[in-house]
N, CA, C and O of each residue as an XYZ file, in Angstrom:
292
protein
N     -43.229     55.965     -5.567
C     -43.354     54.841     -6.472
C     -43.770     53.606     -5.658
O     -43.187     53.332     -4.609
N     -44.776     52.863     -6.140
C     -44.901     51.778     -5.280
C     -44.274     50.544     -5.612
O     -43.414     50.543     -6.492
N     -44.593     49.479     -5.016
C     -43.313     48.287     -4.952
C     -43.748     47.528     -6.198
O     -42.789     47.008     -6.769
N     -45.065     47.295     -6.844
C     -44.644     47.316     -8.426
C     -44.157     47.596     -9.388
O     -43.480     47.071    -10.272
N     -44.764     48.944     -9.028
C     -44.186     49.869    -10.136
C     -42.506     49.822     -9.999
O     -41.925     50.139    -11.037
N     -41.759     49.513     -8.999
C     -40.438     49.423     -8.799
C     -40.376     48.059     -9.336
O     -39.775     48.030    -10.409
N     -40.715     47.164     -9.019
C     -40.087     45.953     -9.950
C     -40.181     45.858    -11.304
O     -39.240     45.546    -12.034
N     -41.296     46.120    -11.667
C     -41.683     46.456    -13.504
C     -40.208     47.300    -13.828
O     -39.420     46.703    -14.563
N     -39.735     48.875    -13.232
C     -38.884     49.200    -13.663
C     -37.708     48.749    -13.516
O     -36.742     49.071    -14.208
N     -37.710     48.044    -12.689
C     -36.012     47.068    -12.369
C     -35.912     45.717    -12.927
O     -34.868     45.079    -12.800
N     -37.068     45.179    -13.619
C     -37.195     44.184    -14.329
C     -36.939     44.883    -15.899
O     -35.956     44.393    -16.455
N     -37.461     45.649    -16.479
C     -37.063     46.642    -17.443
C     -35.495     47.304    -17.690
O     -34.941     47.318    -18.789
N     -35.262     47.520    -17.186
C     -33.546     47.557    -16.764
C     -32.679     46.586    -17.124
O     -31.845     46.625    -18.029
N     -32.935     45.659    -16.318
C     -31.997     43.888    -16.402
C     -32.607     43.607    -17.244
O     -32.552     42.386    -17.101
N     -33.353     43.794    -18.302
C     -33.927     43.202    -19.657
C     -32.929     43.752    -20.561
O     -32.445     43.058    -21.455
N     -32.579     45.024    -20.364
C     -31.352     45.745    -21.065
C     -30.116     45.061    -21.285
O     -29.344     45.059    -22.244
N     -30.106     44.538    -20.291
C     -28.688     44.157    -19.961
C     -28.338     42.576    -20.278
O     -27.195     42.129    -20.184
N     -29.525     41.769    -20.681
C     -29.623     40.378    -20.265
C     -29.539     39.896    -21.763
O     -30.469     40.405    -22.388
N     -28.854     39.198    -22.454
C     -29.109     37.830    -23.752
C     -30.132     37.644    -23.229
O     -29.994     37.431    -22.024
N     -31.771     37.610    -23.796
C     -32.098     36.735    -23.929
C     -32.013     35.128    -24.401
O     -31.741     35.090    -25.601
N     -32.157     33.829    -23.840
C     -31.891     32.513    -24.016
C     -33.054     32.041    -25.035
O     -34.210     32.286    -24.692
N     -32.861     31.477    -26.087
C     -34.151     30.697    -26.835
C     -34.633     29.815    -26.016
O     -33.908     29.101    -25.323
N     -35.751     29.773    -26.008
C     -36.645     29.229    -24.822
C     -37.219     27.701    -25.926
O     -37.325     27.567    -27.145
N     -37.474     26.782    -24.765
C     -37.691     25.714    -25.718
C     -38.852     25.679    -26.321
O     -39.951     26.124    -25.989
N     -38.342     24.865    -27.622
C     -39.759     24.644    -28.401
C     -41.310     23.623    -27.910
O     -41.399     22.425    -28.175
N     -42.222     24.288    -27.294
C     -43.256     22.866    -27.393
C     -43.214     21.834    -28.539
O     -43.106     20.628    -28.318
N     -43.305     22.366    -29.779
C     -43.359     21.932    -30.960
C     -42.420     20.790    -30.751
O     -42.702     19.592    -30.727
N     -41.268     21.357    -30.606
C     -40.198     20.338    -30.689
C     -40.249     19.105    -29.357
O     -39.940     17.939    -29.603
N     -40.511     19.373    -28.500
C     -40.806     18.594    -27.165
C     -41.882     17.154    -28.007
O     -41.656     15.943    -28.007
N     -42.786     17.761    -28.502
C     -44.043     16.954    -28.689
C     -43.260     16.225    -29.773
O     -43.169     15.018    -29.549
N     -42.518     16.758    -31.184
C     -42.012     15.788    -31.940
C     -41.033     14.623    -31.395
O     -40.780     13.497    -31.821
N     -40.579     15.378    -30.253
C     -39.620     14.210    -29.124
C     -40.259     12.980    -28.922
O     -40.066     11.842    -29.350
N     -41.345     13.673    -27.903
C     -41.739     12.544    -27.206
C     -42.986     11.679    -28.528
O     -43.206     10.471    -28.439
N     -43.369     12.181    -29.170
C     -43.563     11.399    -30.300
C     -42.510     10.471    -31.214
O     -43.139      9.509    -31.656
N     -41.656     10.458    -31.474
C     -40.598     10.089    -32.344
C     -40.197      8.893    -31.328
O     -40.176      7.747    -31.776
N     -39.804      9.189    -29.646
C     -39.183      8.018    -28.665
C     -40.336      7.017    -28.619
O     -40.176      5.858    -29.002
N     -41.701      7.551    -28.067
C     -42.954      6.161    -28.050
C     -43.493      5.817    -29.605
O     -43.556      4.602    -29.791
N     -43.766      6.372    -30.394
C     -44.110      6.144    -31.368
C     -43.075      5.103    -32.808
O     -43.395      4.635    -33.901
N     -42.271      5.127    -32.304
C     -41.441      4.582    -33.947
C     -40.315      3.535    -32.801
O     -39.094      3.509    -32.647
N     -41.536      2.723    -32.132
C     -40.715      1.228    -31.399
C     -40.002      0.282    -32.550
O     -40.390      0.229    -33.717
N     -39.202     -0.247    -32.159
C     -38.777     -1.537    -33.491
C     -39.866     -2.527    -33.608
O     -39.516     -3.215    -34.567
N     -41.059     -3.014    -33.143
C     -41.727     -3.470    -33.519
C     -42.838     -2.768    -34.970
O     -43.289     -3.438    -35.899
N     -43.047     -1.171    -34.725
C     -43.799     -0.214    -35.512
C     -42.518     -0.737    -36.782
O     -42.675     -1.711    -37.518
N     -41.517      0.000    -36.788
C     -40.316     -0.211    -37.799
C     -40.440     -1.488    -38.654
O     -40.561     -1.755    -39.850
N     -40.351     -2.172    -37.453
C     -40.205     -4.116    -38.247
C     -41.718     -4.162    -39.844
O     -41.590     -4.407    -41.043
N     -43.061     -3.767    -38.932
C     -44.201     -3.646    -39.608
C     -44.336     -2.744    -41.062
O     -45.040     -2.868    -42.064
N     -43.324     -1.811    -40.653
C     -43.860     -1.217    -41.402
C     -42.681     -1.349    -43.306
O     -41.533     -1.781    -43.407
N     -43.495     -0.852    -44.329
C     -42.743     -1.629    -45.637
C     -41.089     -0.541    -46.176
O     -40.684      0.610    -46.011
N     -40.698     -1.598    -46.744
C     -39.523     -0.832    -46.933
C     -39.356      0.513    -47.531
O     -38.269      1.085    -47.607
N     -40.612      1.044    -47.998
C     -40.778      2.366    -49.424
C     -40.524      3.142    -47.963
O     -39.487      3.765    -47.741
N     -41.804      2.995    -46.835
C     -41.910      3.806    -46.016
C     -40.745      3.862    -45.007
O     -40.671      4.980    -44.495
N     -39.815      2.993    -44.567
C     -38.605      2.999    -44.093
C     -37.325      3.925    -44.341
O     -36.598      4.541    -43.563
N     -37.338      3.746    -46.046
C     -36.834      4.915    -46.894
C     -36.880      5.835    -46.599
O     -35.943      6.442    -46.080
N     -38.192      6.359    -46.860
C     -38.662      7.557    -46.884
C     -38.075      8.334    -45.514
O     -37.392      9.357    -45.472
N     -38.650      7.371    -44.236
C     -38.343      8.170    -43.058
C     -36.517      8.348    -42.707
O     -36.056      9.244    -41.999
N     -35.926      7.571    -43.201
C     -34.602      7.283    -43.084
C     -33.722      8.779    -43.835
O     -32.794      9.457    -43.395
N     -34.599      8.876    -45.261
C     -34.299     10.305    -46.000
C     -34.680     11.083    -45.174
O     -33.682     11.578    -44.650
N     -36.080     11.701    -44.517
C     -36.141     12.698    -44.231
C     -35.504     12.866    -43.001
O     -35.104     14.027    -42.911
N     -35.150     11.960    -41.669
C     -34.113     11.769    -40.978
C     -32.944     12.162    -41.225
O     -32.360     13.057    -40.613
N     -32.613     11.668    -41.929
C     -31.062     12.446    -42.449
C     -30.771     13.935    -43.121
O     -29.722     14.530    -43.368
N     -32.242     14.287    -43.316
C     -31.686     15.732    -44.044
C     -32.313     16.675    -42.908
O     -32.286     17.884    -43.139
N     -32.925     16.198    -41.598
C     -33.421     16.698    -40.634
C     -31.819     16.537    -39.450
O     -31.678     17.279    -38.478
N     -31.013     15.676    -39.749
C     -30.367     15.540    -38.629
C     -29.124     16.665    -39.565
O     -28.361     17.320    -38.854
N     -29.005     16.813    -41.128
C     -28.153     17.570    -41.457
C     -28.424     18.910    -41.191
O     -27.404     19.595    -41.112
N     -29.697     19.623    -40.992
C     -30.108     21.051    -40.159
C     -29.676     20.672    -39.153
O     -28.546     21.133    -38.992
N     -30.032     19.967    -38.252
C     -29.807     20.108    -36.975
C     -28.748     20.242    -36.746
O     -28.511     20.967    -35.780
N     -27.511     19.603    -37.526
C     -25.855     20.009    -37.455
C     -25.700     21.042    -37.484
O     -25.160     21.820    -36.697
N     -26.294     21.193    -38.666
C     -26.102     23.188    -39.196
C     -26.097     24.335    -38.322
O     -25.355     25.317    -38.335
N     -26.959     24.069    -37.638
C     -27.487     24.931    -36.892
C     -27.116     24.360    -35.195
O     -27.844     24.755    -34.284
N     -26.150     23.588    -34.950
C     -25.888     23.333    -34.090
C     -24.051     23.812    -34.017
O     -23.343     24.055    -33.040
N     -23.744     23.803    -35.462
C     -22.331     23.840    -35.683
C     -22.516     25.869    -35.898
O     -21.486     26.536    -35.798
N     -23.345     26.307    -36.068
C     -23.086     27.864    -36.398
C     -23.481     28.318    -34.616
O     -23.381     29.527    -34.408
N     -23.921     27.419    -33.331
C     -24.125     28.343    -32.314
C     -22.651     28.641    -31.422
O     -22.648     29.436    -30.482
């Protein structure tokens, strides 16, 4: 057997044996670092109260998943 073919099968093995970990989301990274530079209190101040609302609702029913699913791990 050569020394690949031995790691492929010993990497195959400890795959057996291992939890995989959820690996992070890009998706979610990019809504990060979008959400921290993008929505400064100056953007906020500008922008009208309908649209303040709005983001404030979907904020809150985004931070109530995120409980959810933070309270079931």
């Amino acid at each position: 057997m050569t020394v690949p073919e031995t790691r492929d099968l010993i990497k195959g093995i400890k795959a057996g044996y291992l939890t995989p970990e959820p690996s992070e989301s890009k998706e979610i990274k990019a809504v990060l670092q979008k959400i921290s530079s993008g929505l400064s209190e100056t953007t906020l101040a500008n922008a009208s109260r309908e649209q303040l609302q709005s983001l404030q609702e979907i904020l809150a029913q985004k931070l109530d998943e995120i409980g959810q699913l933070i309270g079931s791990s």
